[in-house]
TIRO-2110 file (N, C-alpha, C; in Angstrom, 1 decimal):
// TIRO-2110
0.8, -1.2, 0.0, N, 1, A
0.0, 0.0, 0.0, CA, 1, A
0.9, 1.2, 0.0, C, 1, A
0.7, 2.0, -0.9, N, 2, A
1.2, 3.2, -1.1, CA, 2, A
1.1, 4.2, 0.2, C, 2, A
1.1, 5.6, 0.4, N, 3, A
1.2, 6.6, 1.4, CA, 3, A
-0.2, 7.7, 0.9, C, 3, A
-0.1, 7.5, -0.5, N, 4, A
-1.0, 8.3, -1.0, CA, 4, A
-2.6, 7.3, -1.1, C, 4, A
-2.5, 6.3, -0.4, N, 5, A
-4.2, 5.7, -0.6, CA, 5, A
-4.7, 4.9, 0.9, C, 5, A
-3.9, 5.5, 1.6, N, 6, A
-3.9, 5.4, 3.0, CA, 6, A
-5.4, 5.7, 3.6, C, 6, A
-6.0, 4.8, 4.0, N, 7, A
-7.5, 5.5, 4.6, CA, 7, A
-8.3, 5.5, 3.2, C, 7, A
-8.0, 4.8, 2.0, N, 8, A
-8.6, 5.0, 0.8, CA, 8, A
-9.4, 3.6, 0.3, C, 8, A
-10.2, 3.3, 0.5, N, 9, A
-10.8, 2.0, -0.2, CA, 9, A
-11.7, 2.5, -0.9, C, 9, A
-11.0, 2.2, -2.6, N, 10, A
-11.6, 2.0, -3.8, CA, 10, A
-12.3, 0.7, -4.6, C, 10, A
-12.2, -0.5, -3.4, N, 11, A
-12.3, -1.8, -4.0, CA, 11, A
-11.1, -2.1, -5.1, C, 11, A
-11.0, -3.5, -5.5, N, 12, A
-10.4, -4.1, -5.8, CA, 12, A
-10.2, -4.1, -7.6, C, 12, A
-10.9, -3.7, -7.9, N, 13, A
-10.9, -2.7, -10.2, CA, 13, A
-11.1, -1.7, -10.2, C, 13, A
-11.1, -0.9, -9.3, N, 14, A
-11.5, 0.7, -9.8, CA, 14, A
-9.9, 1.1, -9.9, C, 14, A
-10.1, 1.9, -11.0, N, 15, A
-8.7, 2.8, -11.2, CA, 15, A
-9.5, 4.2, -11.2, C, 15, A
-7.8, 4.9, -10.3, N, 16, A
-8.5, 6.3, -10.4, CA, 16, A
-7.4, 6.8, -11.4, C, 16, A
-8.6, 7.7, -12.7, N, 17, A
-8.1, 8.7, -13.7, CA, 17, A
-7.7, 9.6, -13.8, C, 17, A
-6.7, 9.9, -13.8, N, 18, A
-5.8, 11.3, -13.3, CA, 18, A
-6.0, 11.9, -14.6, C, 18, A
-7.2, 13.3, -14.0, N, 19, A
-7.4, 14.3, -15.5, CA, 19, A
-6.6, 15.1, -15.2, C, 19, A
-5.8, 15.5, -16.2, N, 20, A
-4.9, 17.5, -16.5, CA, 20, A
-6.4, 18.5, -15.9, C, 20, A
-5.4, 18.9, -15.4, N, 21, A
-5.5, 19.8, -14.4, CA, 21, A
-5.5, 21.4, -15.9, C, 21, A
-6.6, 22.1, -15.9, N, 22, A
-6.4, 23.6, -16.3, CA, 22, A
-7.1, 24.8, -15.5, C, 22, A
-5.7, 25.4, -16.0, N, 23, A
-5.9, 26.7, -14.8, CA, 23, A
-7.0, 27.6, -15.3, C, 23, A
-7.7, 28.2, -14.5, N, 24, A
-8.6, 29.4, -15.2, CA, 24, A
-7.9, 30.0, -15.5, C, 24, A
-6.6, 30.8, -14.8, N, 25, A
-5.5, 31.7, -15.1, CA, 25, A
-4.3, 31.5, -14.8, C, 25, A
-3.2, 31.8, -15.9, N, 26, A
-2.0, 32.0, -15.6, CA, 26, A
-1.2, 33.7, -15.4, C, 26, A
-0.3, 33.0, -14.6, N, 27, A
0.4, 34.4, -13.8, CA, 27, A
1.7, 34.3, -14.1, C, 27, A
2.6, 35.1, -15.1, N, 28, A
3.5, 34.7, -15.4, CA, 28, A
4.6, 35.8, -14.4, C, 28, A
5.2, 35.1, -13.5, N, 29, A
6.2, 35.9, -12.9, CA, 29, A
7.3, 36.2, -12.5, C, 29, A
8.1, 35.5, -14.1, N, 30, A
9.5, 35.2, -14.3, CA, 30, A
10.5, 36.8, -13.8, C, 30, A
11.1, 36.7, -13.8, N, 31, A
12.4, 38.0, -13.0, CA, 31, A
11.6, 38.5, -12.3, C, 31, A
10.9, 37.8, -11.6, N, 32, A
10.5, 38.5, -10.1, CA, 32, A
10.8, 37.8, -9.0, C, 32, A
11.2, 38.2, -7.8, N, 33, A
11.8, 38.0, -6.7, CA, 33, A
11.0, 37.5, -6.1, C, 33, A
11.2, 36.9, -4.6, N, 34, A
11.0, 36.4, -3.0, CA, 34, A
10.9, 38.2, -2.9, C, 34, A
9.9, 38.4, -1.8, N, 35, A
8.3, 38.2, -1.5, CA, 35, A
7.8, 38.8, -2.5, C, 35, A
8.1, 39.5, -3.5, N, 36, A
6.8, 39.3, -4.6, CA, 36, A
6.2, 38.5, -5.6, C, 36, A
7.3, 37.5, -5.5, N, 37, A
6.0, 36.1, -6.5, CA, 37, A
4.9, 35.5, -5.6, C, 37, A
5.1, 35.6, -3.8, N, 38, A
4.1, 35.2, -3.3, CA, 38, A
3.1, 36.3, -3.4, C, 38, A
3.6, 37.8, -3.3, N, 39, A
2.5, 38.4, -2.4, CA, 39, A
1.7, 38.6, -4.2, C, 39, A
2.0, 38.4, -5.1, N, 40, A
1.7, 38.4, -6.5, CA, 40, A
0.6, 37.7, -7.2, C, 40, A
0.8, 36.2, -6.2, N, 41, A
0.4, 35.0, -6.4, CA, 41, A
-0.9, 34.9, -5.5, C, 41, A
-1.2, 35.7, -3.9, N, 42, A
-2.1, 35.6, -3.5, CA, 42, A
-3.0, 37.1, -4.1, C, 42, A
-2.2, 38.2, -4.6, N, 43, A
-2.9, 39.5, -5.2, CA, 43, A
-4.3, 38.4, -6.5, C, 43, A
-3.5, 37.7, -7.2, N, 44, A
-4.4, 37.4, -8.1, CA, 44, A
-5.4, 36.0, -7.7, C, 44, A
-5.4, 35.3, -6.8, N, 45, A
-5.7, 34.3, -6.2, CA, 45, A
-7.1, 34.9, -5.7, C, 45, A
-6.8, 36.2, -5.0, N, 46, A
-8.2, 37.2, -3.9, CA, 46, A
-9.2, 37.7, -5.6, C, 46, A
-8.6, 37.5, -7.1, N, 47, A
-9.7, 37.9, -7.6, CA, 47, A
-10.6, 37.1, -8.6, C, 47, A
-10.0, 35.5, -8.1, N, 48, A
-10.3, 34.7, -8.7, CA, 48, A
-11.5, 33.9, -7.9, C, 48, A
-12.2, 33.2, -8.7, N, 49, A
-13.7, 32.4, -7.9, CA, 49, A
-13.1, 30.9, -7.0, C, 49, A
-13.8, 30.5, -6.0, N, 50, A
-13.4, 29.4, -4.9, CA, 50, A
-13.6, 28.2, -5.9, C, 50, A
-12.5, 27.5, -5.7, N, 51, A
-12.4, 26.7, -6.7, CA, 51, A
-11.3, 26.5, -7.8, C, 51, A
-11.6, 27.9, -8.2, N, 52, A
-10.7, 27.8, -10.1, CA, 52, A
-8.8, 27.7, -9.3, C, 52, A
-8.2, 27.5, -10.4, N, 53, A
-6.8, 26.9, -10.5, CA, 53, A
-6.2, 28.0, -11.0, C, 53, A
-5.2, 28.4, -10.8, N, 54, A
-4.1, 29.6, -10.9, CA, 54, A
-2.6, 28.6, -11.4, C, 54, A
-2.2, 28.9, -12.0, N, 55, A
-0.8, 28.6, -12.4, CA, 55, A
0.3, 29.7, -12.8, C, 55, A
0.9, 29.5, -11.7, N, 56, A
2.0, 30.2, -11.3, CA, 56, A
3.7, 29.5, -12.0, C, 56, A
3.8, 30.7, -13.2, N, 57, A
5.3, 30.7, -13.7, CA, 57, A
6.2, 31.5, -12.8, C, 57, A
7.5, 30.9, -12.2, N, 58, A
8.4, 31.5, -11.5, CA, 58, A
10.0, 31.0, -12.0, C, 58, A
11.0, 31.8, -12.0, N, 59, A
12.3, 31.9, -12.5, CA, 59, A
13.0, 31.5, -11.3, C, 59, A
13.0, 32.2, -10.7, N, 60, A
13.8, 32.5, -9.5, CA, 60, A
13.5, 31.1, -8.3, C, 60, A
14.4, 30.6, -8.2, N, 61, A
14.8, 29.2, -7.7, CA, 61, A
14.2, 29.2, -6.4, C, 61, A
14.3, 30.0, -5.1, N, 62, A
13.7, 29.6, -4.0, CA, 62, A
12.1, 29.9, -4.0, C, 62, A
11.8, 30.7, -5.3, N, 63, A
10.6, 31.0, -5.2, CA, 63, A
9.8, 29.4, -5.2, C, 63, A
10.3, 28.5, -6.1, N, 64, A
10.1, 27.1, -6.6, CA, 64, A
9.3, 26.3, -5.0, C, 64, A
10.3, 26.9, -4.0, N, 65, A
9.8, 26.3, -2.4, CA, 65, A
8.9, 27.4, -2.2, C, 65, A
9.6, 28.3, -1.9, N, 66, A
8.9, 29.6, -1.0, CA, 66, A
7.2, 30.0, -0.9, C, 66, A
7.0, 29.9, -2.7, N, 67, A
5.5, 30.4, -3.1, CA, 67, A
4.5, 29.3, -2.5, C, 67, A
4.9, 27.8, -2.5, N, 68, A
3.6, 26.8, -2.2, CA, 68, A
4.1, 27.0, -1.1, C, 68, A
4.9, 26.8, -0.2, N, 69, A
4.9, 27.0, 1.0, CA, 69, A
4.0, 28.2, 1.7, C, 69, A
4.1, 29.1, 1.2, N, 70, A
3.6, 30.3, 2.0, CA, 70, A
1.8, 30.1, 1.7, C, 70, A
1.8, 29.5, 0.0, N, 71, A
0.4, 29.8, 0.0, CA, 71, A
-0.9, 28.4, 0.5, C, 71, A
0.4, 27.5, 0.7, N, 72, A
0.0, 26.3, 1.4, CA, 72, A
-0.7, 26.8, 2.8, C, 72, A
0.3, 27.5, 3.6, N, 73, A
0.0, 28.3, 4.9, CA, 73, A
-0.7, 29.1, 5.3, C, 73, A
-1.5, 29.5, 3.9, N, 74, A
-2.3, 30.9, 4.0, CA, 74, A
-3.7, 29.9, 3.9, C, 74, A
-3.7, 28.7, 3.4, N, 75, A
-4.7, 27.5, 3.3, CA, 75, A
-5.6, 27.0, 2.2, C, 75, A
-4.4, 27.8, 0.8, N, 76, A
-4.8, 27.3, -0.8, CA, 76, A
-3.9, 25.9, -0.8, C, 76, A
-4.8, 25.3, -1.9, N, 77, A
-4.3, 24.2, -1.8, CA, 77, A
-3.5, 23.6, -2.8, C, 77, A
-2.2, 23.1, -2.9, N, 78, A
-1.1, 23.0, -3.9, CA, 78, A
-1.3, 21.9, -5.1, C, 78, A
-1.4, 21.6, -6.0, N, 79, A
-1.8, 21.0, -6.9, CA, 79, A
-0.8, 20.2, -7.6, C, 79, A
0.5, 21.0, -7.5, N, 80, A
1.5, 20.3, -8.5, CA, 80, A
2.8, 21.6, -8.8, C, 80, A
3.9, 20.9, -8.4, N, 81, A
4.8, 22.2, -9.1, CA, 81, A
5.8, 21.2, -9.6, C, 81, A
6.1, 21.7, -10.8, N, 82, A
6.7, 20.9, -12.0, CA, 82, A
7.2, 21.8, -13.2, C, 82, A
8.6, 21.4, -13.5, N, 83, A
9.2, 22.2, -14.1, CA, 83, A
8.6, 22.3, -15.6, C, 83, A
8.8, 23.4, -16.6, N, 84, A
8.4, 23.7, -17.1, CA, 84, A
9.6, 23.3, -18.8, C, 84, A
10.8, 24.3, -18.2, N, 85, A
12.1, 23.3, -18.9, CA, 85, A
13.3, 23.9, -17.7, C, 85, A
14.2, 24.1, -18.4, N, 86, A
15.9, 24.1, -17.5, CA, 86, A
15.2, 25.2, -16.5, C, 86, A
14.9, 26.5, -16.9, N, 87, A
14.7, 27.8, -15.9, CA, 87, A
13.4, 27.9, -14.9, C, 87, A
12.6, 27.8, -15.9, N, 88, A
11.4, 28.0, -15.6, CA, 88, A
10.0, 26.8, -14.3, C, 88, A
9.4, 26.8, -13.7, N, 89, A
8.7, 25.8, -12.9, CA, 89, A
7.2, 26.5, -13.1, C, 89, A
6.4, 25.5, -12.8, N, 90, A
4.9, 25.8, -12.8, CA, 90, A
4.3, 25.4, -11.6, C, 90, A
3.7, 26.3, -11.3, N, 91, A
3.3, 26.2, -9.4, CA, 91, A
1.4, 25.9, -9.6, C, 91, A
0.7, 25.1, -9.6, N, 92, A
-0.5, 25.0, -9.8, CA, 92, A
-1.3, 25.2, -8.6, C, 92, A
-2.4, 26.1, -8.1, N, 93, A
-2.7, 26.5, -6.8, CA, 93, A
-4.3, 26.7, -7.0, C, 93, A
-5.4, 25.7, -5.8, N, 94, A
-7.1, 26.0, -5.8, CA, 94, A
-6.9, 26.9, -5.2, C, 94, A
-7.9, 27.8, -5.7, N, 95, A
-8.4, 28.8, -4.7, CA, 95, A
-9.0, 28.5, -3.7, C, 95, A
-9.2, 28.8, -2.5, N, 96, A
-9.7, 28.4, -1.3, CA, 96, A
-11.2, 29.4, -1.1, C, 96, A
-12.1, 29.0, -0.1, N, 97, A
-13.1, 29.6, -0.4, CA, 97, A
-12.8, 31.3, 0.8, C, 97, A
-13.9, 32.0, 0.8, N, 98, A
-13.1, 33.2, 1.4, CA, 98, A
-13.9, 33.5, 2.7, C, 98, A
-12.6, 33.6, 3.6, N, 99, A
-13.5, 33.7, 4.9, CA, 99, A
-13.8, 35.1, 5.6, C, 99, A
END
């Protein structure tokens, strides 16, 4: 048993189908720095609807940790960050509902 199906019973044929994931919006925010790819990332996050998917382009290497961490903590939920090619990474983030 895997880590990821822990507490999971699907029965014994069901496969689960992993759809692509599309953002309602992308945010491209290559040559931008630690704290502005986050505070950038939650600016456009507050004008998007509960639910939709934001994908976040970032250059800058610690941003790669820094951005899901921070927006992980704020209590959006991280979907996938995966490089894009050598420079570039793709930060995939739900919007959370608003309290």
């Amino acid at each position: 048993m895997d880590v990821g199906s822990v507490g999971v019973d699907e029965g014994p044929s069901k496969k689960v189908e992993k759809r692509p994931l599309r953002p309602e919006q992308e945010l491209n925010l290559k040559g931008k720095i630690c704290p502005y790819t986050f505070i950038e990332s939650m600016l456009a996050l507050e004008e998007m609807k509960t639910d939709e998917v934001l994908r976040v382009i970032v250059d800058y290497p610690p941003a790669v940790c820094d951005v899901p961490r921070s927006l992980k903590n704020e209590g959006y939920e991280i979907l996938e960050v995966s490089p894009v090619n050598e420079t570039d990474w793709a930060i995939l983030v739900r919007n959370k509902e608003v309290e």
